[in-house]
ZAMARGU-4260 file (C-alpha; in steps of 0.2 Angstrom, whole numbers, plus 5000, padded with zeros to 4 digits):
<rodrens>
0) 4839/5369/4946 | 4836/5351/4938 | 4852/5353/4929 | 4861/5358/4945 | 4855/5342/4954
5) 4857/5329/4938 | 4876/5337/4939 | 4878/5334/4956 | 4871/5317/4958 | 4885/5312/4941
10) 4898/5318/4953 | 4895/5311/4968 | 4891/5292/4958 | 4910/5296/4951 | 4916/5300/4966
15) 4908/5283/4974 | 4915/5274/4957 | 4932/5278/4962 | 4931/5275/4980 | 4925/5257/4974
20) 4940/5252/4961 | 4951/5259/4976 | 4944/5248/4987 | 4946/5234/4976 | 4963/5234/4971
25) 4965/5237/4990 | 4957/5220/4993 | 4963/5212/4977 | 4972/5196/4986 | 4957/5194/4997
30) 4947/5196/4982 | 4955/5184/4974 | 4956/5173/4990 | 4938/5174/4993 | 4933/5169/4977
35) 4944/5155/4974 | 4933/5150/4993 | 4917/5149/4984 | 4922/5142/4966 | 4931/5127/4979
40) 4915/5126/4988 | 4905/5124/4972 | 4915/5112/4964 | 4915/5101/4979 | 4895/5102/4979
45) 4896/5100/4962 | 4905/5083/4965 | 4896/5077/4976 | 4879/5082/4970 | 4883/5070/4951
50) 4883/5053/4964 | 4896/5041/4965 | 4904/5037/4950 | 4904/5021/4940 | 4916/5008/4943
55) 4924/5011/4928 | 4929/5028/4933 | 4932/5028/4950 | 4940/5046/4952 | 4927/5060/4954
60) 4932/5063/4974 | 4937/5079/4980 | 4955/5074/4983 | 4969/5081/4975 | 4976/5070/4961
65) 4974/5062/4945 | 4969/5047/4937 | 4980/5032/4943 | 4978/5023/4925 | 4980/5041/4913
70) 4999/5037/4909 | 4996/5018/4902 | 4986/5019/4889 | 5001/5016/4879 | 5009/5003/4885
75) 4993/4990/4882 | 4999/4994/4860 | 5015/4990/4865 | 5024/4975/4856 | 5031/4958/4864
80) 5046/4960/4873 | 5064/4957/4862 | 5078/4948/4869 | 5090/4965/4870 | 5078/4975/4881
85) 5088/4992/4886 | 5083/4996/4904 | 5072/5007/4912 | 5076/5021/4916 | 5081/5026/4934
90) 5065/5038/4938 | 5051/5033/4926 | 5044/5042/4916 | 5026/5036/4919 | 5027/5044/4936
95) 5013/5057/4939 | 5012/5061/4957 | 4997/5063/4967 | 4983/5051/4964 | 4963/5052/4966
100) 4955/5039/4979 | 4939/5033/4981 | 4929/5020/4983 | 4914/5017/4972 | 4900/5004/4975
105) 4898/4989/4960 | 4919/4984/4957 | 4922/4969/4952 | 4938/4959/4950 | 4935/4957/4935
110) 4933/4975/4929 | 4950/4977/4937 | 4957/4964/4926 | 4951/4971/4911 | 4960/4987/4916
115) 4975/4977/4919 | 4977/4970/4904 | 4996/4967/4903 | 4997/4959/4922 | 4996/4939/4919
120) 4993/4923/4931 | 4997/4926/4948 | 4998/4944/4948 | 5014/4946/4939 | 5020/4961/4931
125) 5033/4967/4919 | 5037/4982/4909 | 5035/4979/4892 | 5046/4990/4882 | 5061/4989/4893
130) 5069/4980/4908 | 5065/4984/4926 | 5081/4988/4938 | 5069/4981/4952 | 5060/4967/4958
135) 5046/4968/4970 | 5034/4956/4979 | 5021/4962/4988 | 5014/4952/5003 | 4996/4953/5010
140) 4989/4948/5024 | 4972/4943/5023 | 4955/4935/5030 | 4939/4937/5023 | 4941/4955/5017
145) 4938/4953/5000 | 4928/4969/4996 | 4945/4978/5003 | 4956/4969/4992 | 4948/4972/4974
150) 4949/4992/4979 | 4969/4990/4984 | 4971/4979/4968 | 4962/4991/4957 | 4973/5005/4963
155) 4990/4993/4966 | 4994/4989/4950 | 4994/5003/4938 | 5003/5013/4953 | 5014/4998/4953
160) 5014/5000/4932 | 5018/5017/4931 | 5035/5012/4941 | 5040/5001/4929 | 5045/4988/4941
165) 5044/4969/4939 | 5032/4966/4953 | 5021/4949/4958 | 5006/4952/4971 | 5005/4938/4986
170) 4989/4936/4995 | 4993/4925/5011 | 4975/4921/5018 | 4975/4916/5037 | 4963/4897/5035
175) 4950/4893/5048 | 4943/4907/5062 | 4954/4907/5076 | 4964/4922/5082 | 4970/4932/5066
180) 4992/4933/5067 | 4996/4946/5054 | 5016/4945/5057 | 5014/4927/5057 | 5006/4928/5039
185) 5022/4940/5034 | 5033/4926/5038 | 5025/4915/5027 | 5024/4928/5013 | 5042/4931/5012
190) 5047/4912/5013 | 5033/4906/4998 | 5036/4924/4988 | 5055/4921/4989 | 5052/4900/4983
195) 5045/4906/4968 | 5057/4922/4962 | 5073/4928/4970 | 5064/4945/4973 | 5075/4961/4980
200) 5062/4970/4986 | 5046/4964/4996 | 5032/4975/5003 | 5020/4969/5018 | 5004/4979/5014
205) 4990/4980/5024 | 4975/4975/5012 | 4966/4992/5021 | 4977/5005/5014 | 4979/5013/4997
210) 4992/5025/4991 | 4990/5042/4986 | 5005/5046/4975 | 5017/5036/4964 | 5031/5045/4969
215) 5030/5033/4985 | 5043/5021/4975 | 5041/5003/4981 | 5058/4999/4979 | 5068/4994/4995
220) 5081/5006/5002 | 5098/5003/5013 | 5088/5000/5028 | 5071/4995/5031 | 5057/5006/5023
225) 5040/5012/5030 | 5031/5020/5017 | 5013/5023/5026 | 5021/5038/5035 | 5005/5050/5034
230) 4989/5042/5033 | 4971/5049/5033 | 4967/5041/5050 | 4980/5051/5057 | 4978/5065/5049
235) 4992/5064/5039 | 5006/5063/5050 | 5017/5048/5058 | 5007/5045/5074 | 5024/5042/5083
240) 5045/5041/5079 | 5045/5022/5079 | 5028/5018/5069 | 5030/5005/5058 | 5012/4999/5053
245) 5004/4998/5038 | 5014/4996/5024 | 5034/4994/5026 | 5048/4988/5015 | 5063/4975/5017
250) 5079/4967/5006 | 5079/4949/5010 | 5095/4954/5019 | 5085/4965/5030 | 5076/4952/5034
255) 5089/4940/5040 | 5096/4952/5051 | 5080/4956/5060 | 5076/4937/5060 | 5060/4941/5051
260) 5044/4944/5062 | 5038/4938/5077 | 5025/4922/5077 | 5017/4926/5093 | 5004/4941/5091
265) 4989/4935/5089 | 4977/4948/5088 | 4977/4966/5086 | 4990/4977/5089 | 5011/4977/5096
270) 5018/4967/5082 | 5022/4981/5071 | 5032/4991/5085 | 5040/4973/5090 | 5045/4976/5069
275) 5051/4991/5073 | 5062/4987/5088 | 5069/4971/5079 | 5075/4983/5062 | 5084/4993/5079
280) 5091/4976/5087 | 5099/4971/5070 | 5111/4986/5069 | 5097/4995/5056 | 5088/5012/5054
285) 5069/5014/5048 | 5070/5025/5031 | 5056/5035/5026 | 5048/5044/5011 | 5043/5062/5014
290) 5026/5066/5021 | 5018/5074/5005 | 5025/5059/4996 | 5019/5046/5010 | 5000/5047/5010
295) 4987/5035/5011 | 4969/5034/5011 | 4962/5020/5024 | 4947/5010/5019 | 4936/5015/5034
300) 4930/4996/5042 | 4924/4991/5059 | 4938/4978/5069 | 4936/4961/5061 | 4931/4949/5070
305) 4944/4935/5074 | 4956/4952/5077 | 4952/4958/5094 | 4965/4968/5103 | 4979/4958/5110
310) 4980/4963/5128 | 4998/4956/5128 | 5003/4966/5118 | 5012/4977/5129 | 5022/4963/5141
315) 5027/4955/5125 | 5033/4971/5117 | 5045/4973/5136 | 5054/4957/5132 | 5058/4959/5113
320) 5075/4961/5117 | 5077/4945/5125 | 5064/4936/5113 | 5068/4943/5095 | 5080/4930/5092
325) 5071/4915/5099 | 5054/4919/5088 | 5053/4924/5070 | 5060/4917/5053 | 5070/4902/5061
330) 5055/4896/5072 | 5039/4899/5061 | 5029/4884/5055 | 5014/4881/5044 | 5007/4870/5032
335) 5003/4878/5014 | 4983/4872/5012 | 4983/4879/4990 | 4990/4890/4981 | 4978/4898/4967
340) 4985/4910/4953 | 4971/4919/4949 | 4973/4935/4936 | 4976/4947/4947 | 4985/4941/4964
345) 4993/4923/4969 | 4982/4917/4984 | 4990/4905/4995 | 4979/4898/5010 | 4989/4892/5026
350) 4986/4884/5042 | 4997/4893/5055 | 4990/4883/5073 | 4986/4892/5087 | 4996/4900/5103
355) 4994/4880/5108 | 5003/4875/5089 | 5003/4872/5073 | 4994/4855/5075 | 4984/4860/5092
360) 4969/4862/5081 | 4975/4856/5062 | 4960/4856/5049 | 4961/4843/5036 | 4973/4847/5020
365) 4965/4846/5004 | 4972/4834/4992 | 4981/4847/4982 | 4991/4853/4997 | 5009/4853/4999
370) 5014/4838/5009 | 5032/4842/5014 | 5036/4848/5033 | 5034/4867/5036 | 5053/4867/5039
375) 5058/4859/5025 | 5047/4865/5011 | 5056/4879/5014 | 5075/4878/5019 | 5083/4880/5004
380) 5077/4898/4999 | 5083/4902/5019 | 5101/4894/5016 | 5103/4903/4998 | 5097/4919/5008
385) 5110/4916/5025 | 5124/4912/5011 | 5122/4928/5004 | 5121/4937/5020 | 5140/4929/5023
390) 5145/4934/5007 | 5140/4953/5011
</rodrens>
């Protein structure tokens, strides 16, 4: 009787073993599916359980990517640059696609710097082992957000690096507290970048935003680029068909033909559509890269104050037809307060007046301050610009 039973209980346990491998290579995908799940989960706890890395390794977020500074270890070796440079290549090589962002507490400037170690005064850049095809400034806008701009540099340059591009980083800082006019500062960008290098590409970033892979090429296109097509605030997609906020590209011939950017935004908000129409009204089309290559992570921040919303915004935005050739690069006047070339960025300080004008409420200019009229100082980089704009 014992052996009848201990027989029957071995078949029916075989029988229930088969039933279960059945069922399992029934279920394999979900399986696999569900356990991919949980080994995801457990990494991310994992990640977020070891604490905020240091500064020196700012990478352990959960987001896709890898380490923006992994393919430059080399270059740092490399020798000083030979009078026969070949050129880079078209597509380089240092390129590695989607890039880990976060933002760790305890970064200096100077720990970027010492990352940086091939970037000189100013914030200038080049390849040192071949000759770059382009040339790129890149303007930023700024007031008193300085803990922004160390993450943005930190991440800029070796994604600027790994590009090969011969590339010089702007820092146009808005003097005094009255309202902040970031189109206003763009103007001045271009014009001081463009004194110093004959630049084919320039880049107005916001100091806020931080790319999230290198195959975002900043490089200007035929028409006016907007590269911040899918940001994190938006979930990753272009909030709207004309959106051109954030971070956007123009040829100095773009910019002659669009008349630059409007002086009269002061505040938050409307000048980055008023871009947008203006790139329309000036016979051009807004290019764009493609949304998996056009991230960007924003540096989440309260509304600064200085920037409230501009509750013009909308009347002025109804008349840019009638008022884009009237206000922008033929109208804009400022006075250059310093220019500071520290290692990472060239910082130049302005006083851009108020909606009342530039001398409505003008702060006193320190000694080392450029004394030539706003106009002036800066009409011979304009002509050189309009006589190639003949010539074209």
């Amino acid at each position: 009787m014992a052996t009848w039973l201990q027989s029957k209980w071995r078949y029916l346990f075989m029988f229930l073993g088969v039933q279960l491998v059945v069922m399992a290579l029934l279920s394999r995908e979900g399986y696999h599916k569900r356990v991919s799940y949980f080994i995801r989960i457990f990494r991310k706890l994992e990640t977020t359980g070891s604490g905020t890395s240091g500064a020196g390794s700012p990478h352990a977020s959960n987001h896709t990517g890898g380490d923006v500074y992994a393919n430059l270890s080399l270059l740092a070796k490399a020798h000083g640059r030979g009078e026969d440079m070949p050129y880079c290549p078209k597509t380089s090589p240092l390129i590695g696609g989607p890039i880990h962002v976060n933002f760790p507490s305890g970064l200096t400037l100077a720990q970027v710097a010492r990352k940086n170690p091939l970037v000189v005064r100013g914030g200038r850049y080049r390849p040192p082992d071949c000759e770059a095809r382009h040339r790129t400034a890149i303007i930023i806008p700024h007031r008193n957000r300085e803990h922004h701009l160390k993450f943005l540099l930190y991440y800029l340059h070796p994604f600027l690096q790994r590009q090969q591009l011969n590339y010089g980083i702007y820092v146009i800082h808005q003097a005094g507290n009255y309202t902040f006019n970031r189109a206003k500062l763009m103007n001045v960008g271009f014009r001081e970048a463009m004194r110093e290098e004959d630049w084919d590409c320039l880049f107005f970033h916001d100091v806020d935003l931080i790319p999230e892979d290198d195959r975002n090429t900043y490089i200007c296109d035929a028409n006016p680029k907007h590269t911040a097509i899918a940001m994190d605030k938006f979930g990753y997609k272009l909030p709207y068909k004309m959106y051109f906020g954030g971070v956007s590209a123009l040829s100095p011939l773009h910019y002659l033909k669009m008349n630059g950017f409007p002086n009269n935004y002061w505040g938050w908000g409307g000048e980055d559509d008023d871009i947008g129409v203006r790139v329309s009204l000036g016979g051009m089309f807004i290019s764009r890269p493609s949304v998996k290559v056009g991230r960007y992570k924003m540096i989440k921040h309260k509304l600064d104050k200085g920037n409230d919303v501009n509750p013009r915004r909308f009347n002025m935005l109804a008349k840019t037809r009638q008022t884009w050739k009237l206000d922008g690069m033929n109208t804009v006047e400022y006075e250059v307060l310093s220019r500071d070339y520290f290692p990472l960025y060239t910082n130049i300080t302005v006083h851009i007046g108020t909606e009342a004008g530039l001398h409505a409420t003008a702060p006193k200019i320190p000694a080392k301050a450029s004394a030539k009229p706003p106009v002036e100082a800066h009409a011979k980089p304009i002509a050189k610009l309009q006589q190639k704009q003949q010539n074209h």
